[in-house]
C-alpha positions in Angstrom: 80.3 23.3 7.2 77.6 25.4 5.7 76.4 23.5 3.0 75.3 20.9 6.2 73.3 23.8 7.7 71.7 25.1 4.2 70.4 21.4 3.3 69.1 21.3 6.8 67.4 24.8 6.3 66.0 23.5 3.3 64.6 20.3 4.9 62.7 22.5 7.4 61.1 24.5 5.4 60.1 21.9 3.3 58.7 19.9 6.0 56.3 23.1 7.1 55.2 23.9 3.9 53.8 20.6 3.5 52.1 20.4 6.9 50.9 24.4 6.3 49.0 23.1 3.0 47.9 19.7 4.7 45.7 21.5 7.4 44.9 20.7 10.8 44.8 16.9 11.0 41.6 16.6 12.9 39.5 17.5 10.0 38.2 14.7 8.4 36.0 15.1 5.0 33.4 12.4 4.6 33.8 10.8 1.6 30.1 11.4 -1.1 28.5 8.7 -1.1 25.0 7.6 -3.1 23.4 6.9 -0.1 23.1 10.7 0.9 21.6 11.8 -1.8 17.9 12.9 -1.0 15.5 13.1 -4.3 13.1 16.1 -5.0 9.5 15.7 -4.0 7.8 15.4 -6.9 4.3 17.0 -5.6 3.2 18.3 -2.5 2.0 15.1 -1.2 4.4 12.3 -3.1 8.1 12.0 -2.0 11.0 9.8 -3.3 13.4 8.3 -0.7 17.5 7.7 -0.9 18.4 6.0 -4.2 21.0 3.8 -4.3 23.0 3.7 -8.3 19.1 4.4 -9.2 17.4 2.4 -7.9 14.7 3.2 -4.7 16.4 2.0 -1.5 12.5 2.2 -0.1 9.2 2.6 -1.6 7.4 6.1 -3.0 5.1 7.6 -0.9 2.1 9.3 -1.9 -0.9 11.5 0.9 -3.9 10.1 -1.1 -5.8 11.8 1.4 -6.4 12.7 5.4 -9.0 10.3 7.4 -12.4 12.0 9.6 -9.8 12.5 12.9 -6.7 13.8 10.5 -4.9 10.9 10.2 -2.7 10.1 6.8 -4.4 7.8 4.1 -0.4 6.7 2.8 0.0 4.3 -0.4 3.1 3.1 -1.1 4.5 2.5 -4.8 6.8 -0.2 -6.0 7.9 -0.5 -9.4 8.4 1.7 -12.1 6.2 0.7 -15.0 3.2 2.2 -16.4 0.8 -0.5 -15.6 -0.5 0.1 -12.2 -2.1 -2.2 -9.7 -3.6 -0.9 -6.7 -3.5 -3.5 -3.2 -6.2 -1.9 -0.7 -5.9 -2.8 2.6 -7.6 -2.4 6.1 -10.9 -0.5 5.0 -12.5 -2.4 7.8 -9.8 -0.8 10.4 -9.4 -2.9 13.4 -12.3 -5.3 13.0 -10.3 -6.4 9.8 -6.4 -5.8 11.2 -5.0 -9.2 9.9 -5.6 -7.4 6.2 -3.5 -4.2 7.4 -0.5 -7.1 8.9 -1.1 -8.8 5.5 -0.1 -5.0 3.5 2.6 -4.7 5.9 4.1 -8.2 4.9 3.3 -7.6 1.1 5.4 -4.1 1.5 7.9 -6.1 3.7 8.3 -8.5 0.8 8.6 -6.0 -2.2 11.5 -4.0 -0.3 13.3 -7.1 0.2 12.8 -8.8 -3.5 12.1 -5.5 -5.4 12.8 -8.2 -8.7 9.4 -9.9 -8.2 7.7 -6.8 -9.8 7.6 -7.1 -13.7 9.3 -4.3 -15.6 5.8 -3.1 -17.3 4.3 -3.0 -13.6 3.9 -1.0 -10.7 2.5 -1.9 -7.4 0.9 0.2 -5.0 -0.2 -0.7 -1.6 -2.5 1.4 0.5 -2.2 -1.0 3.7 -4.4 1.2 6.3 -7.6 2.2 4.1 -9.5 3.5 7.7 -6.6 5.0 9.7 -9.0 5.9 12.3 -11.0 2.8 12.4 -7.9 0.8 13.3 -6.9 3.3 15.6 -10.4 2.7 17.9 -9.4 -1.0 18.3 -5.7 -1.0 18.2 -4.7 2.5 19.8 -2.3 3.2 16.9 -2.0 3.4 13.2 1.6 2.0 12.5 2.8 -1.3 12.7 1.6 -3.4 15.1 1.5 -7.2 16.0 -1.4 -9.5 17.1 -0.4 -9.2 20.5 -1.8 -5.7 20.4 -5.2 -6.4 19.6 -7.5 -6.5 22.1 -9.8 -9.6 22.8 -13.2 -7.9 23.6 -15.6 -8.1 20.4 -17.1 -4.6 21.2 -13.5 -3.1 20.4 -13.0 -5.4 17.2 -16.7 -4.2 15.9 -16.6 -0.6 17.0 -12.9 -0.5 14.5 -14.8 -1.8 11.3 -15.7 1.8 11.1 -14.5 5.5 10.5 -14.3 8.6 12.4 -18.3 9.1 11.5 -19.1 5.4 12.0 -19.7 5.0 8.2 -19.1 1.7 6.9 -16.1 2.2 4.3 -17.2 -0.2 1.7 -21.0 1.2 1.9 -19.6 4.8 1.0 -19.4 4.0 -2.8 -21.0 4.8 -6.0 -22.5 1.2 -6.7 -26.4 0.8 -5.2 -25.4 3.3 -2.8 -27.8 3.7 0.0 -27.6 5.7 3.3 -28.1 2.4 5.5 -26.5 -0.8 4.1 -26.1 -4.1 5.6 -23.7 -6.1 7.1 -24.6 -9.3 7.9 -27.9 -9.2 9.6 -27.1 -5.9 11.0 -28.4 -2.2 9.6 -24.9 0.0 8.9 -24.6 3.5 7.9 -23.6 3.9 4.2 -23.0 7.9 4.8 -25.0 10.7 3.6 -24.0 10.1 0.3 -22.1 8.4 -2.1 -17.9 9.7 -1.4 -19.5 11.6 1.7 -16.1 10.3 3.5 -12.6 11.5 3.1 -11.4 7.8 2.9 -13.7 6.8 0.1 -13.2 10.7 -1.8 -9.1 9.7 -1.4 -9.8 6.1 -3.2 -12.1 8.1 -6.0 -9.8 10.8 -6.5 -6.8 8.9 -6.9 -8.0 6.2 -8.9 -9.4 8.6 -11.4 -6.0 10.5 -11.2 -4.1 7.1 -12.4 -6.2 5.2 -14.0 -4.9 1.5 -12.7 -4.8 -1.4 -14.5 -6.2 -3.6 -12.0 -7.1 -3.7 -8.3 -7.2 -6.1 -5.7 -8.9 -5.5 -1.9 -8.8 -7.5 0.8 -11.4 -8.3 3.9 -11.7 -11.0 6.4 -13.4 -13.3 6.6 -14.9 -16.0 5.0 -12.0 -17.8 2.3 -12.3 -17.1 -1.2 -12.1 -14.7 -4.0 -14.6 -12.5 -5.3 -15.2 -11.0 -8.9 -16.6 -7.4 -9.0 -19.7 -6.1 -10.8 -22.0 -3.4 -11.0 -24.9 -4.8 -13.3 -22.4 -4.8 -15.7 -21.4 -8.6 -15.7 -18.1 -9.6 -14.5 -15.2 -8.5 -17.2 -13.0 -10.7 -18.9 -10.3 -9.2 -17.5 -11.7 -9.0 -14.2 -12.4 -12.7 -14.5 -8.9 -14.0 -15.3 -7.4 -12.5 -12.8 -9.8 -13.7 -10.5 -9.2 -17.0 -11.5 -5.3 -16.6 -11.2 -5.4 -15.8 -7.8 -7.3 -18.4 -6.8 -5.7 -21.0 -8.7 -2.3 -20.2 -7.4 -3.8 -19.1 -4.0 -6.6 -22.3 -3.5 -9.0 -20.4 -2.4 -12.5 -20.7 -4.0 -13.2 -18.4 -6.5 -16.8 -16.9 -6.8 -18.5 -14.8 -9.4 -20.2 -12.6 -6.6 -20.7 -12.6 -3.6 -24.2 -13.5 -2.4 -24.1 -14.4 1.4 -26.2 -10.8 2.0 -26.8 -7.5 -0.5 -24.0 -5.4 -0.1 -24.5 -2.0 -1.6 -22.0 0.5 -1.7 -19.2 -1.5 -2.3 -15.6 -0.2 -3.2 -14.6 -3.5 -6.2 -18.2 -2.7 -7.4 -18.1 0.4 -8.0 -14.8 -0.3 -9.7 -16.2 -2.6 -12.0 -19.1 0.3 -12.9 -15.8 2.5 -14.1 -14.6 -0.5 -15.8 -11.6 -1.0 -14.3 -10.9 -5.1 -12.9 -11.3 -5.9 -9.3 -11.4 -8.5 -7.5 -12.0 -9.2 -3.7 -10.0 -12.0 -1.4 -11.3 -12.7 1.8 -8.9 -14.4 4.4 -10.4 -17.2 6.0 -10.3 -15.9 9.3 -10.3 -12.4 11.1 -6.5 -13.7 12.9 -4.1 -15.2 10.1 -2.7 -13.4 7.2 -2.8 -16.5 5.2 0.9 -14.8 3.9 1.6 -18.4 2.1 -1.6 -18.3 -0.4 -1.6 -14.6 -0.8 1.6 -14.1 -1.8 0.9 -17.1 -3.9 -2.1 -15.3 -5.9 -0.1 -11.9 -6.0 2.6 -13.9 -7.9 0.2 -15.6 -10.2 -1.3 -12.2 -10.8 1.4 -10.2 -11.4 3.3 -13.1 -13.4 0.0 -12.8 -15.8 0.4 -9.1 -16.6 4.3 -9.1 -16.3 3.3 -11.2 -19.8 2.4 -8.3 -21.2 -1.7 -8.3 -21.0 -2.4 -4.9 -19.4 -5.3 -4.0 -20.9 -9.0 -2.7 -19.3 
């Protein structure tokens, strides 16, 4: 009879042993996964998102700068190659929002097929160029859909410009003057070249990164502009120009001659030698998304070949 009892003894105590090492059984340990690993800002105003096996789930961010009222000038980077191209959007705010819904589709688009980027390329997108602008006409400076814009003119007008009523694409260091024009209307071109924070962010960060091309739309009037600064329209400046437009069918124009525009961002551009070209939806509703993304893909299929040069 005792052998019975001893193997039962033993059984017991092997049974608690094991339950004594397993722990309680209501603690669960989630398993590591890549998707909750954060990487380290890389300066005070650039952060990296969560990286999935290497590869950005969502865009960079980089502060380029803060608007008149304080509000974030944010460019967002795609790609990871050393030739840079810059997308500027919405320098007209609200008077011009159907360029800030076209930089939300083109960001849309490059998070979803992060493949249509060349290798040698990166893209970076600065879809809200006059935070506070857009903020006068829409009453927000995130997304937003057309259903939020309002209908009255004087609201669509007042938006075209910043926090100090400054005309954006006045501010800049090409025939600069203190009162530009804008159609048939006087508009203030600051108090100096760069006077505003949105057109200092633009300066400072070009400069900083030296891109290999950039590419700014406006609405409206349906084409696309080469840039100059009474330095004659680069070779490179106009090939891409011509891409775009080919792939796009818009009309492409050397300059653009409907009115003197002085202080303008592409212009001033070209002055520092660096391409730019300008593409002015047809309209101030559509985003045209068909023949834009149409030019970006002829654009960025020409220096995915290889010809990144200035």
């Amino acid at each position: 009879m005792k052998k019975p009892i001893i193997i039962i003894v033993i059984l017991f105590v092997a049974v608690g042993i094991y339950f004594w090492a397993k722990g309680p059984s209501n603690v669960v340990v989630a398993p590591v996964t890549t998707d909750t690993i954060n990487t380290t800002q890389t300066s005070p105003t650039q952060n990296n998102t969560v990286v999935n096996n290497g590869v950005p789930k969502d865009p960079t961010q980089t502060v380029l700068g803060k608007s008149v009222e304080g509000r974030d000038i944010t460019a967002f980077h795609y790609g990871t190659g050393a030739g840079e191209i810059i997308f500027t959007l919405g320098i007209h705010g609200g008077y011009a929002w159907n360029t800030v819904i076209l930089g939300y589709q083109i960001m849309d688009y490059f998070k979803k097929n992060p493949s249509a980027i060349p290798a040698n390329v990166k893209v970076t997108v600065i879809p809200v160029l006059n935070p506070d602008g857009l903020n006068k006409t829409i009453g927000k400076t995130g997304v937003f859909t057309s259903a939020d814009v309002p209908t009255s003119q004087e609201a669509l007008v007042a938006g075209r410009f910043n926090g100090h009523n400054v005309d954006l694409n006045r501010n800049f260091d090409c025939d600069w003057q203190s009162t530009g024009t804008w159609q048939n209307k006087a508009v203030s071109g600051g108090t100096s070249a760069f006077s505003e924070p949105e057109s200092q962010a633009v300066k400072n960060y070009v400069q900083l990164n030296s891109p290999v091309a950039v590419i700014a739309w406006y609405s409206a009037a349906g084409g696309v502009y080469a840039s100059s600064c009474h330095n004659g329209v680069s070779i490179p400046t106009n090939t891409i120009m011509k891409e775009f437009a080919k792939a796009s069918k818009y009309p492409a124009n050397a300059d653009f001659d409907f009115y003197e525009i002085t202080g303008d961002m592409v212009n001033w551009l070209a002055k520092n030698n660096i391409p730019a070209i300008s593409v002015l939806l047809t309209n101030h509703t559509d985003t045209e998304w068909a023949k834009n993304l149409a030019g970006i893909t002829a654009v960025l299929n020409y220096f995915g070949t290889g010809k990144i040069s200035q």
